[in-house]
PDB file with SEQRES, HELIX, SHEET and CRYST1 records, atoms N, CA, C and O in Angstrom:
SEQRES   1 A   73  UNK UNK UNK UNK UNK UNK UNK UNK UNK UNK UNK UNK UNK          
SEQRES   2 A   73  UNK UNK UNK UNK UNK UNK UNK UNK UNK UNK UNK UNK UNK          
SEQRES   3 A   73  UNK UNK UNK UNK UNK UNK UNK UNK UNK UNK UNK UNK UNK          
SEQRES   4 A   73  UNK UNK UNK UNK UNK UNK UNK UNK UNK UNK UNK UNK UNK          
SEQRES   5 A   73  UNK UNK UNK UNK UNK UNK UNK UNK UNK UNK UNK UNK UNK          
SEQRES   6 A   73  UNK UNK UNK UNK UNK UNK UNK UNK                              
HELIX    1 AA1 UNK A    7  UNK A   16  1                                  10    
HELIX    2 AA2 UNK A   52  UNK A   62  1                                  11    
HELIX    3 AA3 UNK A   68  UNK A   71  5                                   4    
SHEET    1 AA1 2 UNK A   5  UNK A   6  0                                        
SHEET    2 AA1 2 UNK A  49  UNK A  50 -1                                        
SHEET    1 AA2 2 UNK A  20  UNK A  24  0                                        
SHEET    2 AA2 2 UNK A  29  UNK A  32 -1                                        
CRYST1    1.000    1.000    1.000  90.00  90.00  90.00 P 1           1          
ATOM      1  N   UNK A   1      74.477 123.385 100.789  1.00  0.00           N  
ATOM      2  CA  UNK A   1      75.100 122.484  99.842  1.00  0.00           C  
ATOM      3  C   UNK A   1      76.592 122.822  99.744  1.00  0.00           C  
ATOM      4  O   UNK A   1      76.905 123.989  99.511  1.00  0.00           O  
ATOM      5  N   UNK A   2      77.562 121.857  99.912  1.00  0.00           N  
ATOM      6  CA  UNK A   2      79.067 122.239  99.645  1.00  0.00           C  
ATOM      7  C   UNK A   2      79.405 122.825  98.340  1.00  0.00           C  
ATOM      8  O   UNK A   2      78.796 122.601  97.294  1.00  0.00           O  
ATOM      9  N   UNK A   3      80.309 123.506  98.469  1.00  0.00           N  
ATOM     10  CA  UNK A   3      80.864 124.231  97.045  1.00  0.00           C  
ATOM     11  C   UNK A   3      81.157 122.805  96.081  1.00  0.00           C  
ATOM     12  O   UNK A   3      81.099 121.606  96.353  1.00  0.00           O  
ATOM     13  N   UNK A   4      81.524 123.621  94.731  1.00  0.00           N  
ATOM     14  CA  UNK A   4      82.070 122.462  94.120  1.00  0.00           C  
ATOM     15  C   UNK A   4      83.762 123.100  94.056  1.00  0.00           C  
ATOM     16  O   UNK A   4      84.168 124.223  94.354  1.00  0.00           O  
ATOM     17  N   UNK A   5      84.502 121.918  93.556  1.00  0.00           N  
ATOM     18  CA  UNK A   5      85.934 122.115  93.997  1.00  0.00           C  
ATOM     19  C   UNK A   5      86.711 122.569  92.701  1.00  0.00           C  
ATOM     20  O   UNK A   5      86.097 122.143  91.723  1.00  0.00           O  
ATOM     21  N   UNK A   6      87.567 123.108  92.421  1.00  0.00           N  
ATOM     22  CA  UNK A   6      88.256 123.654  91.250  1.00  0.00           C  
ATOM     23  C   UNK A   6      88.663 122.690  90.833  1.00  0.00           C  
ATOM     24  O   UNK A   6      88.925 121.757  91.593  1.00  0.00           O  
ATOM     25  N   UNK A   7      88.916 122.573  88.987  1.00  0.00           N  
ATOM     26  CA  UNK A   7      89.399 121.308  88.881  1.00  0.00           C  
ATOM     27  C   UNK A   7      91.321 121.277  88.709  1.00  0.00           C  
ATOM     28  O   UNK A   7      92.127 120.357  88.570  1.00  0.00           O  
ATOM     29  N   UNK A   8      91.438 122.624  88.799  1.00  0.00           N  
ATOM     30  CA  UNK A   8      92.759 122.371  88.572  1.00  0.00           C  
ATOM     31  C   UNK A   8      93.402 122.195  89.738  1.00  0.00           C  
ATOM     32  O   UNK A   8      94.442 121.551  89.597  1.00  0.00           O  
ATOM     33  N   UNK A   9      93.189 122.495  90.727  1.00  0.00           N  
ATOM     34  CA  UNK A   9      93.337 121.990  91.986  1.00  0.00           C  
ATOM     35  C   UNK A   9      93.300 120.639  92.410  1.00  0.00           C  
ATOM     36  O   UNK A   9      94.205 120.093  93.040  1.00  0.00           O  
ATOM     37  N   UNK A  10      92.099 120.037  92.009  1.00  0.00           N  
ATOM     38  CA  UNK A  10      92.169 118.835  92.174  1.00  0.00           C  
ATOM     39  C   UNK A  10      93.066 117.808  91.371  1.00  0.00           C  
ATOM     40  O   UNK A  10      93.328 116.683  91.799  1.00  0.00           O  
ATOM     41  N   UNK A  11      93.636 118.457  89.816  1.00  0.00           N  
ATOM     42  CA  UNK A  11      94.668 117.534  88.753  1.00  0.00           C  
ATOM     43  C   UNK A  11      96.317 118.041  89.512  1.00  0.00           C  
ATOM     44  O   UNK A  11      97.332 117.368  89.327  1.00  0.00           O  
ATOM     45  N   UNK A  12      96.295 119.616  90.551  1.00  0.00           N  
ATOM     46  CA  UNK A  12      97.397 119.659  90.712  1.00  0.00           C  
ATOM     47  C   UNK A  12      97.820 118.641  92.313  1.00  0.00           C  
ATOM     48  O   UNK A  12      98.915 118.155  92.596  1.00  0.00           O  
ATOM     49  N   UNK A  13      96.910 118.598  92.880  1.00  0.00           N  
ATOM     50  CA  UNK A  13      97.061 117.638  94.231  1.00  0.00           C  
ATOM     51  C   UNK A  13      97.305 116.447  93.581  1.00  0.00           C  
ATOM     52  O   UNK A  13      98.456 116.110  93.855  1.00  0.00           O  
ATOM     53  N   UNK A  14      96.758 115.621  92.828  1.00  0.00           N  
ATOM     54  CA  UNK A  14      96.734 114.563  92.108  1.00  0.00           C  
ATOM     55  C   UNK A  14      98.073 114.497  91.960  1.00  0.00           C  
ATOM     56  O   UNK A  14      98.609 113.718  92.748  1.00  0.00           O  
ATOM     57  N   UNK A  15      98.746 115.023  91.257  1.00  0.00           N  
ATOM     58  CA  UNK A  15     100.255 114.819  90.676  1.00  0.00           C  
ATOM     59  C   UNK A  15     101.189 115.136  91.944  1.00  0.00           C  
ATOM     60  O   UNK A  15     102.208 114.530  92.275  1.00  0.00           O  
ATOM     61  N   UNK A  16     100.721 115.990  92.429  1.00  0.00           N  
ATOM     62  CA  UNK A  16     101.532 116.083  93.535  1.00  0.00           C  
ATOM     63  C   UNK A  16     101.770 115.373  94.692  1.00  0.00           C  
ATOM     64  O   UNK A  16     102.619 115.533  95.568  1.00  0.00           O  
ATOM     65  N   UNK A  17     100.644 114.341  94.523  1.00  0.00           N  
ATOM     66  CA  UNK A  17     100.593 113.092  95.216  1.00  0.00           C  
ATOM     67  C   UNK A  17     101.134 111.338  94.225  1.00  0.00           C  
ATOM     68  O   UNK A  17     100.719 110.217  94.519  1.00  0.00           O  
ATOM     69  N   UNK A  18     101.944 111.621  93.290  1.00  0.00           N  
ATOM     70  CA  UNK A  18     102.643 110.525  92.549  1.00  0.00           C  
ATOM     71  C   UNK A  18     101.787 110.206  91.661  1.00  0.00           C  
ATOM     72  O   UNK A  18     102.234 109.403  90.842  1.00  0.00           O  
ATOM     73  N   UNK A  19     100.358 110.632  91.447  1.00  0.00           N  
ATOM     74  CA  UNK A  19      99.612 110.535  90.338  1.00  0.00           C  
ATOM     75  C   UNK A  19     100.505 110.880  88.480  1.00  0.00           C  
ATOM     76  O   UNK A  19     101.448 111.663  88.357  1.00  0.00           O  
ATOM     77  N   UNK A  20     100.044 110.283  87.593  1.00  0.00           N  
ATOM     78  CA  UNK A  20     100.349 110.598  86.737  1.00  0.00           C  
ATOM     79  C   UNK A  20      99.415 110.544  85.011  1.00  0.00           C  
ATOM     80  O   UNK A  20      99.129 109.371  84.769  1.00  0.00           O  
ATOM     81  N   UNK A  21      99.159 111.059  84.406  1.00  0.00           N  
ATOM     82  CA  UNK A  21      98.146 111.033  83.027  1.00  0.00           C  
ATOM     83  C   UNK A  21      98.558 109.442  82.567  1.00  0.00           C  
ATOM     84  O   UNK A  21      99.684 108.949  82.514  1.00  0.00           O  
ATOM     85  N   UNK A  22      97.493 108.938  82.314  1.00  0.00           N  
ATOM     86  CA  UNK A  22      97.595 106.927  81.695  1.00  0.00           C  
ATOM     87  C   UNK A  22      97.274 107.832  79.758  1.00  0.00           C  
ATOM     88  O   UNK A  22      97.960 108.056  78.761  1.00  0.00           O  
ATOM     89  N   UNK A  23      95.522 108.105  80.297  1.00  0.00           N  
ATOM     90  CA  UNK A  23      94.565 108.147  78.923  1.00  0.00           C  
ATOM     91  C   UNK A  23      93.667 109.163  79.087  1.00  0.00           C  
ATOM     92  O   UNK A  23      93.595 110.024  79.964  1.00  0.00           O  
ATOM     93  N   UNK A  24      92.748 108.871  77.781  1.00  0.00           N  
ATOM     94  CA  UNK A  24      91.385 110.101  78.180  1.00  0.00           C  
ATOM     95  C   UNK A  24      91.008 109.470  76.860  1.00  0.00           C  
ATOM     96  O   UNK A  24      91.589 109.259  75.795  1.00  0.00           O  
ATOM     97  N   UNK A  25      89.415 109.182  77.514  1.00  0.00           N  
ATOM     98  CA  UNK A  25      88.581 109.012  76.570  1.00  0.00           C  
ATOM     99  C   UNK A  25      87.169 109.991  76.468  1.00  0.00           C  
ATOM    100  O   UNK A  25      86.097 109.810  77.046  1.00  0.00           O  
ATOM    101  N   UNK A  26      87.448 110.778  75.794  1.00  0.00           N  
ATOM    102  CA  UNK A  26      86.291 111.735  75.502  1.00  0.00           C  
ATOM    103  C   UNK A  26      86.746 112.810  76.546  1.00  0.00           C  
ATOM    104  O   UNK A  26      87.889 113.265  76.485  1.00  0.00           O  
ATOM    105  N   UNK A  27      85.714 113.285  77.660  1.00  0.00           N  
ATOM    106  CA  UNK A  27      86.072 114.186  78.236  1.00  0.00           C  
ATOM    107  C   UNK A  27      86.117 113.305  79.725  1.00  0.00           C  
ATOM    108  O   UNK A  27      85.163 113.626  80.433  1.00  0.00           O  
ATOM    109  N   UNK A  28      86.889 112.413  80.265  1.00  0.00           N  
ATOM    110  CA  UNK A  28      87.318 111.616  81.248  1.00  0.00           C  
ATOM    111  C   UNK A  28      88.954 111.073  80.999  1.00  0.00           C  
ATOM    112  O   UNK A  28      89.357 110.260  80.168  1.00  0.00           O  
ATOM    113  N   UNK A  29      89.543 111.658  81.793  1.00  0.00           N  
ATOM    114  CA  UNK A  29      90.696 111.270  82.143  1.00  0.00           C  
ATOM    115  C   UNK A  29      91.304 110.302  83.402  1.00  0.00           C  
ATOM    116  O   UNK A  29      90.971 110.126  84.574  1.00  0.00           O  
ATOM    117  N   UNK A  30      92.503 109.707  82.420  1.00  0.00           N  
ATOM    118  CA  UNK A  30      92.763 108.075  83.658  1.00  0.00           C  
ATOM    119  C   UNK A  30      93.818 108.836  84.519  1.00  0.00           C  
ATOM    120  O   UNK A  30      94.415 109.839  84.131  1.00  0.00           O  
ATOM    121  N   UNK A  31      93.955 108.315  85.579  1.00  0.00           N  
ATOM    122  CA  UNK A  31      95.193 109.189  85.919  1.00  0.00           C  
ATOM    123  C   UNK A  31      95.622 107.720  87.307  1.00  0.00           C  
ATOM    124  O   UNK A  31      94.854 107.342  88.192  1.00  0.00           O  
ATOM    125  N   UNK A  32      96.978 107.224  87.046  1.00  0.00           N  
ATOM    126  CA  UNK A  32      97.258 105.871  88.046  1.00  0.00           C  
ATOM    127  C   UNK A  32      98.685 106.795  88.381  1.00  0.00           C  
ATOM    128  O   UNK A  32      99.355 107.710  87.904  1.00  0.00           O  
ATOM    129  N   UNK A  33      98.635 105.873  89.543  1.00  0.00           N  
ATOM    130  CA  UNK A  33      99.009 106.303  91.287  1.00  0.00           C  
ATOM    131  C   UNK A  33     101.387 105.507  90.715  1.00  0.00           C  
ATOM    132  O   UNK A  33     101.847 104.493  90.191  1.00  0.00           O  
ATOM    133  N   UNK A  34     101.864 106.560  91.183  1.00  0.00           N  
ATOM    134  CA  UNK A  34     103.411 106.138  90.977  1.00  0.00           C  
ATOM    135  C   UNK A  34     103.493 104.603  91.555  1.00  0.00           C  
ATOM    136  O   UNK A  34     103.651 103.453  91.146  1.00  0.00           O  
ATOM    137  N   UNK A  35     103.263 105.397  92.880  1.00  0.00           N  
ATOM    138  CA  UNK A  35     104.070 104.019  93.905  1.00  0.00           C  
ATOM    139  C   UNK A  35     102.717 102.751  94.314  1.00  0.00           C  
ATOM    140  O   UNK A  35     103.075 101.898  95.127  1.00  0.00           O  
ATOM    141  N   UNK A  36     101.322 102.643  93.805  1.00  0.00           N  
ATOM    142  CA  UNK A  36     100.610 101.386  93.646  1.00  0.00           C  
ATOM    143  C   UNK A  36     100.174 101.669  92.240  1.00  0.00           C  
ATOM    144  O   UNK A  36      99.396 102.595  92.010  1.00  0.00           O  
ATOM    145  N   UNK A  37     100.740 100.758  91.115  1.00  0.00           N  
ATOM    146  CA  UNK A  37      99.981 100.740  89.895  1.00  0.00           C  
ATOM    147  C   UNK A  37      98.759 100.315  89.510  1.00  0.00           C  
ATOM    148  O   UNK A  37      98.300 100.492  88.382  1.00  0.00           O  
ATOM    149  N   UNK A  38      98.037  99.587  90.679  1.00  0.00           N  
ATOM    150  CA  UNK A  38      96.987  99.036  90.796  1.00  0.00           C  
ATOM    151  C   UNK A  38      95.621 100.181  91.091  1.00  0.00           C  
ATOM    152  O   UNK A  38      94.413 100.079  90.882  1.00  0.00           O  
ATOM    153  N   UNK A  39      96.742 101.618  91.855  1.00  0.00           N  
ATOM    154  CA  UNK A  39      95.430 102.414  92.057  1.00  0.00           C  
ATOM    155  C   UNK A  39      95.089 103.620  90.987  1.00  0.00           C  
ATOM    156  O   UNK A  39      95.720 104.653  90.766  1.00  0.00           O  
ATOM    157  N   UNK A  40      94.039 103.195  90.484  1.00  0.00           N  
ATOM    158  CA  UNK A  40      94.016 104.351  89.323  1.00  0.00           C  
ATOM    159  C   UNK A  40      92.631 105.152  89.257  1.00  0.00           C  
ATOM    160  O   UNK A  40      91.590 104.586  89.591  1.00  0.00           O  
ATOM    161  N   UNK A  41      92.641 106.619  88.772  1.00  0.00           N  
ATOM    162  CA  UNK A  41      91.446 107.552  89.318  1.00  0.00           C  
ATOM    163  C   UNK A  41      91.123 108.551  88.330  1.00  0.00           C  
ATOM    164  O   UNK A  41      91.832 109.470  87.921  1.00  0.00           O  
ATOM    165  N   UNK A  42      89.878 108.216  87.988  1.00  0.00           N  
ATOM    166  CA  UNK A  42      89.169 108.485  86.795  1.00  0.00           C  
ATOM    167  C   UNK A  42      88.857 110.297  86.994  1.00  0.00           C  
ATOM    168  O   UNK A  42      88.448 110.523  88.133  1.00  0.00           O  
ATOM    169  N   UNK A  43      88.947 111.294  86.311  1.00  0.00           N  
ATOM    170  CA  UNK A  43      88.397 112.496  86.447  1.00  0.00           C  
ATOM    171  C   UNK A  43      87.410 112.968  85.562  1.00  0.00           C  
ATOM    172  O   UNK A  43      87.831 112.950  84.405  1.00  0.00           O  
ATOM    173  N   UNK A  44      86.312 113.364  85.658  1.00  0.00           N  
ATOM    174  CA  UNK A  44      85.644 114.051  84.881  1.00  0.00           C  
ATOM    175  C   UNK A  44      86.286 115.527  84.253  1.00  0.00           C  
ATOM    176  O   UNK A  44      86.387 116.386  85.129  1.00  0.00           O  
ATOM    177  N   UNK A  45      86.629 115.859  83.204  1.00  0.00           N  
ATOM    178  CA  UNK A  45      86.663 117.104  82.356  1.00  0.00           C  
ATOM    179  C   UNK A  45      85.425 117.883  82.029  1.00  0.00           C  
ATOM    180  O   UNK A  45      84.994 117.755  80.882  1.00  0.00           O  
ATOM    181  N   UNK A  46      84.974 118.440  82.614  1.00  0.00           N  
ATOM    182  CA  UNK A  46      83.541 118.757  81.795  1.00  0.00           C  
ATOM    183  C   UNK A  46      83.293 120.163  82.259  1.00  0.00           C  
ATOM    184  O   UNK A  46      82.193 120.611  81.935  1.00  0.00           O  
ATOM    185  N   UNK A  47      83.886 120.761  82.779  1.00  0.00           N  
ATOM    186  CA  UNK A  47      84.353 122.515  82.967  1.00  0.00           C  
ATOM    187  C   UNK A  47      85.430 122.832  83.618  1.00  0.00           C  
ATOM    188  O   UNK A  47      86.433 122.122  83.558  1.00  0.00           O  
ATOM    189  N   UNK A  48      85.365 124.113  84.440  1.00  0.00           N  
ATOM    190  CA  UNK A  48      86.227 124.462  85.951  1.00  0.00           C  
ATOM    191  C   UNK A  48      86.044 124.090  86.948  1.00  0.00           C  
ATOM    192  O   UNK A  48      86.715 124.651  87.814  1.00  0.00           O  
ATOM    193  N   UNK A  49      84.912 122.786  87.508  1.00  0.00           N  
ATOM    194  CA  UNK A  49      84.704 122.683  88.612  1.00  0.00           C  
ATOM    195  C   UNK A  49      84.201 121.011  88.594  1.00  0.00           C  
ATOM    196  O   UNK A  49      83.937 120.299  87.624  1.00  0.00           O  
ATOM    197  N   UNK A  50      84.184 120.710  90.006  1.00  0.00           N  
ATOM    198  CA  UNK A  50      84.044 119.315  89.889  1.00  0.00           C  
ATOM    199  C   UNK A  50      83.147 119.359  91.004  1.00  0.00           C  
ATOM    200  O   UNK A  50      83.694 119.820  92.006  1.00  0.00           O  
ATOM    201  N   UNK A  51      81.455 118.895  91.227  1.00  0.00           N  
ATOM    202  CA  UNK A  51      80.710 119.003  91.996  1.00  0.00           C  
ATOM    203  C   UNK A  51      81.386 118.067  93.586  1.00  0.00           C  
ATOM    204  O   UNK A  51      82.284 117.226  93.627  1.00  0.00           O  
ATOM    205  N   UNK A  52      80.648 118.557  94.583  1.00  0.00           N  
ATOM    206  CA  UNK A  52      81.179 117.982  95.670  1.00  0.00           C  
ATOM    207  C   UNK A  52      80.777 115.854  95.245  1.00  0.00           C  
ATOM    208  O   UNK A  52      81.647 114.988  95.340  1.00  0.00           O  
ATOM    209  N   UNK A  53      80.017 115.714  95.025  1.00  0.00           N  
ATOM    210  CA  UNK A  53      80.291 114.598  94.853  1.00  0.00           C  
ATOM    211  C   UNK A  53      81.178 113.692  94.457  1.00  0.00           C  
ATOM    212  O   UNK A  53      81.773 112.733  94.949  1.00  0.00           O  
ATOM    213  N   UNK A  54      81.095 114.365  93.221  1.00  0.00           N  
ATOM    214  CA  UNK A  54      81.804 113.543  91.963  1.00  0.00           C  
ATOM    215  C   UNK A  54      83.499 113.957  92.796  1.00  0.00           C  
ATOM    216  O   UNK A  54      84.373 113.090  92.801  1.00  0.00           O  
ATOM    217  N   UNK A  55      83.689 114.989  93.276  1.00  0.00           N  
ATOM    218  CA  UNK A  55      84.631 115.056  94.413  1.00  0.00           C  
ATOM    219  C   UNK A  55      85.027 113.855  94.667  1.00  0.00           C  
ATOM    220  O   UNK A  55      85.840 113.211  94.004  1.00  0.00           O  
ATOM    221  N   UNK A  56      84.379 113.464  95.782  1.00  0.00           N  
ATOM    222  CA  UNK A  56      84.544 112.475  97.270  1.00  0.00           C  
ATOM    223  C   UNK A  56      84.709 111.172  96.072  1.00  0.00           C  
ATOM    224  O   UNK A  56      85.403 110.193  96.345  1.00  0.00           O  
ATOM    225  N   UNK A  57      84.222 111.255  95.167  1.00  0.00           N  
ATOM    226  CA  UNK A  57      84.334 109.782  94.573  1.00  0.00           C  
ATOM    227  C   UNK A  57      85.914 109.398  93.876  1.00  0.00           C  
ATOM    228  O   UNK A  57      86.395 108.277  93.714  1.00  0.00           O  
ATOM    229  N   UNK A  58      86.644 111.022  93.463  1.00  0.00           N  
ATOM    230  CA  UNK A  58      87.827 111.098  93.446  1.00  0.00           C  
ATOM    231  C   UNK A  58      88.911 110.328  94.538  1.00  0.00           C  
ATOM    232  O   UNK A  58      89.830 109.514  94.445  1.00  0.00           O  
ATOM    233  N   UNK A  59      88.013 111.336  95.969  1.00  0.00           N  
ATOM    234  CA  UNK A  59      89.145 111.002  96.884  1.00  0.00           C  
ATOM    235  C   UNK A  59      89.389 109.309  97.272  1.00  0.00           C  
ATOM    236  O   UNK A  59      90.509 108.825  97.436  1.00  0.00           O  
ATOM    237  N   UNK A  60      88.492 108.773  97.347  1.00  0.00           N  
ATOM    238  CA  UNK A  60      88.058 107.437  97.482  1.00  0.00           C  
ATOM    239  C   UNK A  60      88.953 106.119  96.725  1.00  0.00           C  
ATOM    240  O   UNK A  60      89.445 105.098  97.205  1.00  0.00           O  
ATOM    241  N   UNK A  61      88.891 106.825  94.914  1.00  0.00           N  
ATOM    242  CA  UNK A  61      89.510 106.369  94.126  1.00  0.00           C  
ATOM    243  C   UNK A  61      90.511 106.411  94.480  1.00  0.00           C  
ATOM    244  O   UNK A  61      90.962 105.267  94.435  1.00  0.00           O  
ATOM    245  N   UNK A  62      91.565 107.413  95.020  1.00  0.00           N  
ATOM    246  CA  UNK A  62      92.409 107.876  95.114  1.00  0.00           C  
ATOM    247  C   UNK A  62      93.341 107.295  96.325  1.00  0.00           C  
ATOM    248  O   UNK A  62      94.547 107.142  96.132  1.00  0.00           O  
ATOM    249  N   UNK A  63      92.645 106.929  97.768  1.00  0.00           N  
ATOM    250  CA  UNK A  63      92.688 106.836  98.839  1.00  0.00           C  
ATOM    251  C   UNK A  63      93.454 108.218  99.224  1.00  0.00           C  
ATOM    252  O   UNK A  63      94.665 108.103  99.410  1.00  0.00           O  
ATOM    253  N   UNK A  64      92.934 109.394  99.353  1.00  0.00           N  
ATOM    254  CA  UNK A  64      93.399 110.554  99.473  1.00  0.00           C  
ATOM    255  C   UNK A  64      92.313 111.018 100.737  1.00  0.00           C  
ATOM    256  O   UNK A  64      91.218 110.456 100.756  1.00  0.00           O  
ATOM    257  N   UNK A  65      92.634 112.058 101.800  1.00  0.00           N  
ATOM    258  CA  UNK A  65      91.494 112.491 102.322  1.00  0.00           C  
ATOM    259  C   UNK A  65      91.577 113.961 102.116  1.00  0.00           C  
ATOM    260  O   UNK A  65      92.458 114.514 101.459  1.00  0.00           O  
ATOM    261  N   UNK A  66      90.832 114.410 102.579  1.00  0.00           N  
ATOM    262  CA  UNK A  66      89.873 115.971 102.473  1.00  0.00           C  
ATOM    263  C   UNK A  66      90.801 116.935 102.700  1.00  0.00           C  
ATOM    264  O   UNK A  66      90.767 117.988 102.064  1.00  0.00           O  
ATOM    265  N   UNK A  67      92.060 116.598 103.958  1.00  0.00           N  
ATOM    266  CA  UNK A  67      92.617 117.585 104.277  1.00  0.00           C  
ATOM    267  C   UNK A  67      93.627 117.587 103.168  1.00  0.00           C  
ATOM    268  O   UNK A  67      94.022 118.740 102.991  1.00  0.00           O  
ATOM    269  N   UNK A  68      94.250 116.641 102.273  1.00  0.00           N  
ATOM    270  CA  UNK A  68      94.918 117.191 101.216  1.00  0.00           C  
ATOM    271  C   UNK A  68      94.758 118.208 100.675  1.00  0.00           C  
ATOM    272  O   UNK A  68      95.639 119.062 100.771  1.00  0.00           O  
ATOM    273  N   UNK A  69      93.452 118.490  99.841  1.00  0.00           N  
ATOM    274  CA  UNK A  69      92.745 119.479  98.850  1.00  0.00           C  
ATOM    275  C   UNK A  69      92.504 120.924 100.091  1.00  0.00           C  
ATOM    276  O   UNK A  69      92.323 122.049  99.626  1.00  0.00           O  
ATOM    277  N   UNK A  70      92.522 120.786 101.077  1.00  0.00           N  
ATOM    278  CA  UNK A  70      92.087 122.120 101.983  1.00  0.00           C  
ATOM    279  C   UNK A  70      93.383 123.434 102.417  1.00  0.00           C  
ATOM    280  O   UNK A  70      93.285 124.497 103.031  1.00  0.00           O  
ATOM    281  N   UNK A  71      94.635 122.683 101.710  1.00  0.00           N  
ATOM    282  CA  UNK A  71      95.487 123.601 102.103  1.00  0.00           C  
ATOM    283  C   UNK A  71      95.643 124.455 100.778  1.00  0.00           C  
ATOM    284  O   UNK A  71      96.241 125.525 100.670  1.00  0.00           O  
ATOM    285  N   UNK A  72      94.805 123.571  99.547  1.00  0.00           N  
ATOM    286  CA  UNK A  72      95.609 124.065  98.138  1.00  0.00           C  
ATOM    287  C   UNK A  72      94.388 125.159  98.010  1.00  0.00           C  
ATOM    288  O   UNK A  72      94.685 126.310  97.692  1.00  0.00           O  
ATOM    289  N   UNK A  73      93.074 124.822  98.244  1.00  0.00           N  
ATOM    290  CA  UNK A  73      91.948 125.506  97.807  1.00  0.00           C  
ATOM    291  C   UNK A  73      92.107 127.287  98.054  1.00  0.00           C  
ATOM    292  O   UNK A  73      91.193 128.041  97.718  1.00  0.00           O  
TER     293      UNK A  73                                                      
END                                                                             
């Protein structure tokens, strides 16, 4: 089974890719894209880690791929 991924890793790639904080409702945060305002990517808050799934559903949101997150990990 793949690890699950750190989450601060994954909020610091995020920003470091033109991402920026919209909202947060409860423990889910909005987070939309600088340069398409149209693309925006929901995160779960719910510890230190973000299961491999709920992962990939990031990157997707995101249009980001795998090798982003592999240099920071």
């Amino acid at each position: 089974m793949p690890k699950p991924y750190p989450l601060r890793i994954v909020l610091k790639v995020l920003l470091d890719k033109g991402f920026f904080f919209v909202s947060q409702n409860g423990s889910h945060t909005k987070y939309r894209c600088h340069h398409n305002p149209n693309l925006t990517v929901i995160v779960p808050i719910h510890g230190k880690e973000i299961r491999y799934g709920t992962f990939r559903s990031i990157l997707r949101q995101a249009k980001l791929q795998l090798g982003d997150f592999e240099n920071k990990k």
